[in-house]
N, C-alpha and C positions, 0 to 999 in steps of 0.2 A: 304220217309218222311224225312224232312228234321231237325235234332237237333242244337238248338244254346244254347250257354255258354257265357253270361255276366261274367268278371271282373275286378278287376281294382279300383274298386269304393274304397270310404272312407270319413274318415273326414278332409278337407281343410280348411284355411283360406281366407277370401277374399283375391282376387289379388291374388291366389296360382295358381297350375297346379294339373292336372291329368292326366290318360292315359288310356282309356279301352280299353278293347280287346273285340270281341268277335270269338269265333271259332266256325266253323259251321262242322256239319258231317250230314251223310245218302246224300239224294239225293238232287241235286241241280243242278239240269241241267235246262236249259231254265229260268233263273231268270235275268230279267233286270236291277235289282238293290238293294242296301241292304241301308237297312236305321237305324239308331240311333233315338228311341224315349224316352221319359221323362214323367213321370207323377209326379204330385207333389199334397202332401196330397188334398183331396177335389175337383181336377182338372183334365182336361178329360184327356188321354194321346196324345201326340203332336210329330209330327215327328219334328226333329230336323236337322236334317243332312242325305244326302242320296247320295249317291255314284252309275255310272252306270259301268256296268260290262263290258260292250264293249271298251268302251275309258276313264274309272274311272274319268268323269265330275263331282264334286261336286255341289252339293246346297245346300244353306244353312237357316232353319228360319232367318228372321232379329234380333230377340232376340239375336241368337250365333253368327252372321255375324262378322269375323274379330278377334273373339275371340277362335272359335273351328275349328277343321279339320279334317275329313274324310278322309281316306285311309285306302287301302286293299292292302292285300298280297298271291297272287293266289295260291304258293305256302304252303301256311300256313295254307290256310282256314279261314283267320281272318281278321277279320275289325277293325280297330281302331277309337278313336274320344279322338282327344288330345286336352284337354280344359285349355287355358290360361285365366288369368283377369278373375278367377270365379266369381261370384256375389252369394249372396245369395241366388236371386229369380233362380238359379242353382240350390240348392236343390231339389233333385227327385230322385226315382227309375230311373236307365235309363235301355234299352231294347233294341237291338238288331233284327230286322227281315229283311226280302225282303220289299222293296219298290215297290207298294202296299204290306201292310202287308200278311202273311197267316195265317190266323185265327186260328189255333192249332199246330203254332209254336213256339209261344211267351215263355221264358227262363223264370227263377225266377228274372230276372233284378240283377242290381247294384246300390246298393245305397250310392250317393253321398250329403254330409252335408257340406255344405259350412259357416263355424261361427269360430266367433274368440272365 
């Protein structure tokens, strides 16, 4: 079974930066990809960013297109999503899993507040 670790998160100003990490431990063998998602009070949670494990291709929602960036570090265990030009509607827990998610993998998130 596989454990993830959101953090990194905090409170930002518009047009700031952040940096999360996530590290993952236990098993993790055969995962095609690890994704970054967001939920924001009221609203369903949304993949954001996802990364594949073979050739570390990115994709990204059009909301973060240009502004956020996925990368992993094999040796590390951990994924990043380095977020420039935050915007407010940024505000959310973010969450760390495999792309498709796995359902009782999901970490306590990082919550990111984006306000001047």
């Amino acid at each position: 079974q596989v454990q993830l670790v959101e953090s990194g998160g905090g409170l930002v100003q518009p047009g700031g930066s952040l940096r999360l990490s996530c590290t993952a431990s236990g098993r993790i063998v055969g995962i095609a990809a690890m994704g970054w998602y967001r939920q924001a009070p009221g609203k369903q949670r949304e993949l954001v960013a996802s990364i594949t494990n073979n050739n570390g291709r990115p994709n990204y929602a059009d909301s973060v297109k240009g502004r956020f960036t996925i990368s992993r570090d094999y040796a590390k265990r951990t994924v990043y999503l380095q977020m420039n030009s935050v915007k407010p509607e940024d505000t959310a827990v973010y969450y760390c899993n495999t792309d498709p998610p796995i359902y009782n993998a999901w970490g306590q998130g990082t919550q990111v507040t984006v306000s001047s």
